[in-house]
VOSE-790908 format. One record per residue (C-alpha): residue in one letter; x, y, z. Coordinates in nm, 4 decimals. Each point is the difference from the previous one (the first is absolute). Example, Ala and Ser with C-alpha at 12.3 -4.5 7.8 and 13.67 -1.06 7.14 Angstrom:
2
<site r="A" x="1.2300" y="-0.4500" z="0.7800"/>
<site r="S" x="0.1370" y="0.3440" z="-0.0660"/>
# end
This chain:
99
<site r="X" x="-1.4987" y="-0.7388" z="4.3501"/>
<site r="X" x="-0.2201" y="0.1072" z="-0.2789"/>
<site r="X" x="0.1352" y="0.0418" z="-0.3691"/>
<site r="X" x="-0.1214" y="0.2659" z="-0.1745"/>
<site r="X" x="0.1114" y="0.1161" z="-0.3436"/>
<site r="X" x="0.2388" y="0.2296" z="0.1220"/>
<site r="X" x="0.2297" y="-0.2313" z="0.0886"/>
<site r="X" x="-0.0415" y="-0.1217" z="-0.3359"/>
<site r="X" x="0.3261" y="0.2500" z="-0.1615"/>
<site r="X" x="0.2042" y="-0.0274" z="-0.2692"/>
<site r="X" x="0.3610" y="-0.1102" z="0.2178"/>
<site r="X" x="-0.2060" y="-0.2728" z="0.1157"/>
<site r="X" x="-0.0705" y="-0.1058" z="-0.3313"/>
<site r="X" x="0.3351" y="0.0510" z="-0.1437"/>
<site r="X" x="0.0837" y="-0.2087" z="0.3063"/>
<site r="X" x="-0.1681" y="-0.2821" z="-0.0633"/>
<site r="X" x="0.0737" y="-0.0396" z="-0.3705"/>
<site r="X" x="0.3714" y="0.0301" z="0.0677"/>
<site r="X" x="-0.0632" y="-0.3116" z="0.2305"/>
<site r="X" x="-0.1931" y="-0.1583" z="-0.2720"/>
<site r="X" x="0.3130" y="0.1145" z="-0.2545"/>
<site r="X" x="0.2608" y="-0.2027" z="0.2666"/>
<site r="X" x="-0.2415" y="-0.3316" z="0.1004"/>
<site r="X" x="0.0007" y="-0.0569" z="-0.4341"/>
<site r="X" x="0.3341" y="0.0634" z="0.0126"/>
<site r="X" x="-0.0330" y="0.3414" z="-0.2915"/>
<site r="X" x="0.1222" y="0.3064" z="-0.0748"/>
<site r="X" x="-0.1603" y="0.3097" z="-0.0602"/>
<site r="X" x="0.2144" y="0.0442" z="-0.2697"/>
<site r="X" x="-0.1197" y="-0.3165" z="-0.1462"/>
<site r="X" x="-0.3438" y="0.0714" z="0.0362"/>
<site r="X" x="0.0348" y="0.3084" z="-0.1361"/>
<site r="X" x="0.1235" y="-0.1062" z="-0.2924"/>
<site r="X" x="-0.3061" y="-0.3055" z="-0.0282"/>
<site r="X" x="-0.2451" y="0.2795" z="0.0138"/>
<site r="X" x="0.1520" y="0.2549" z="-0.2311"/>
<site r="X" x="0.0466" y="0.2351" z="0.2775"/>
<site r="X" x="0.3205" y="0.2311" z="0.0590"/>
<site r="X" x="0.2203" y="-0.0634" z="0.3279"/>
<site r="X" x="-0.0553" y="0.3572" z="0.1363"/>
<site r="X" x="-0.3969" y="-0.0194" z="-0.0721"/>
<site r="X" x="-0.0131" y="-0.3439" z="0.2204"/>
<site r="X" x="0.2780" y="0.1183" z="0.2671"/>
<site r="X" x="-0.2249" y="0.3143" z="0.0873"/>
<site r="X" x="-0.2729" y="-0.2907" z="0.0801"/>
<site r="X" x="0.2453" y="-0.2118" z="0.1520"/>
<site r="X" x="0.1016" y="0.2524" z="0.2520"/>
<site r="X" x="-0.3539" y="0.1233" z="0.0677"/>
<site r="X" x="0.0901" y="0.3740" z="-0.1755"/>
<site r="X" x="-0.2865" y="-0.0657" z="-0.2552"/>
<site r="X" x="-0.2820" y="-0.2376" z="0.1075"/>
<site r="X" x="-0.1007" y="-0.2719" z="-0.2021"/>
<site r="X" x="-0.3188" y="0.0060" z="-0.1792"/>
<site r="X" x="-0.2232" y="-0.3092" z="-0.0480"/>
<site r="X" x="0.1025" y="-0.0889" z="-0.3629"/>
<site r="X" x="0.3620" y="0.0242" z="0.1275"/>
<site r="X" x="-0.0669" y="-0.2446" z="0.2778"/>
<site r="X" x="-0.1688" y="-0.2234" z="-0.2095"/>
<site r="X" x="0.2504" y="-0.0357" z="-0.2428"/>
<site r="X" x="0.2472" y="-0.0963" z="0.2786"/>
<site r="X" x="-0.2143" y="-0.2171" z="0.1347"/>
<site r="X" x="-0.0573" y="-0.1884" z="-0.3277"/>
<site r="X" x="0.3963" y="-0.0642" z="-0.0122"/>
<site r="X" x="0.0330" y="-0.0976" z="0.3421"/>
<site r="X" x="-0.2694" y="-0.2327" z="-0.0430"/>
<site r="X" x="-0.2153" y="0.0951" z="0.3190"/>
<site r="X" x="-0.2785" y="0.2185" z="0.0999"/>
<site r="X" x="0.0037" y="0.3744" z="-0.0161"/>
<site r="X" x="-0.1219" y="-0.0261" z="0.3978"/>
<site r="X" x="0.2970" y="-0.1463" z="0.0566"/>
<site r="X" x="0.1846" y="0.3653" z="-0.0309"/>
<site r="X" x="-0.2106" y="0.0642" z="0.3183"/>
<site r="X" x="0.1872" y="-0.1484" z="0.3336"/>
<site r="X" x="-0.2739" y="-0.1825" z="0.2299"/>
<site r="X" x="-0.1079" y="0.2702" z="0.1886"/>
<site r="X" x="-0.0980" y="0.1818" z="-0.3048"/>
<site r="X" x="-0.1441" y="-0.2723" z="-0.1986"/>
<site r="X" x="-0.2562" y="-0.0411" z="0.3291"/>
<site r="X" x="-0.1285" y="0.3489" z="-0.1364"/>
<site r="X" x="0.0002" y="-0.1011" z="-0.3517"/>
<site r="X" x="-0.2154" y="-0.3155" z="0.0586"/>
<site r="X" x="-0.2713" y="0.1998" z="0.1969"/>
<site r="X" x="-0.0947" y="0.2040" z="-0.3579"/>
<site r="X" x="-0.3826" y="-0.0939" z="-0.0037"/>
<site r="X" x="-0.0433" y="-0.2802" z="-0.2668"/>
<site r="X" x="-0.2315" y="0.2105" z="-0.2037"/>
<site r="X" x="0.2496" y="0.2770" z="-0.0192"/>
<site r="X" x="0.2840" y="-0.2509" z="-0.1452"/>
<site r="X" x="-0.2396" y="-0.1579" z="-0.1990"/>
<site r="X" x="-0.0235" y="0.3415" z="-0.1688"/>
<site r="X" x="0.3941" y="0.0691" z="-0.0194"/>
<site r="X" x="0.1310" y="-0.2991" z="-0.1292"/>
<site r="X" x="-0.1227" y="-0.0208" z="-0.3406"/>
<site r="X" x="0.1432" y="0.3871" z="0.0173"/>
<site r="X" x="0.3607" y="-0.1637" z="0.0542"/>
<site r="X" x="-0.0173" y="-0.2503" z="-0.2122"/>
<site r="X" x="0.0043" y="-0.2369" z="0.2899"/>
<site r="X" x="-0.3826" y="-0.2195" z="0.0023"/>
<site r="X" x="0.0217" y="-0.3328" z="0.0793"/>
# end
């Protein structure tokens, strides 16, 4: 089966940091609160309403302590790792995210 961004949608996302909320054992509330954020404005995000945008996911990330490709479930993160070197060479300094 190929992956192709499309599969790539918000619900999955939301999915996927949910599961990331429950294996380190944390609320939404709490995190929330860590980041400065209201409940409603991370619930929307939560529930896939409102997707999350990159400084969002970061931010979670940096809490959780793991990798903003974690938010992507395997067969998603196969897409993600086939971004030509050169292109995320390019982004990452962008996100705030060079090695």
């Amino acid at each position: 089966m190929d992956v192709t961004p499309a599969m790539v949608t918000q619900e999955t996302v939301a999915a996927e940091v949910r599961a990331w909320l429950g294996r380190r054992n944390r609320s939404g509330r709490s995190i929330a609160r860590e980041l400065g954020w209201t409940e409603p404005y991370l619930s929307r995000r939560l529930t896939g309403t409102v997707p999350f945008d990159v400084a969002d996911l970061v931010a979670i990330a940096d809490l959780l302590d793991v990798s903003v490709t974690a938010f992507f479930d395997s067969r998603m993160s196969v897409y993600v790792h086939s971004v030509p070197s050169n292109l995320t060479t390019n982004l990452t300094p962008d996100l705030g995210l060079a090695a």
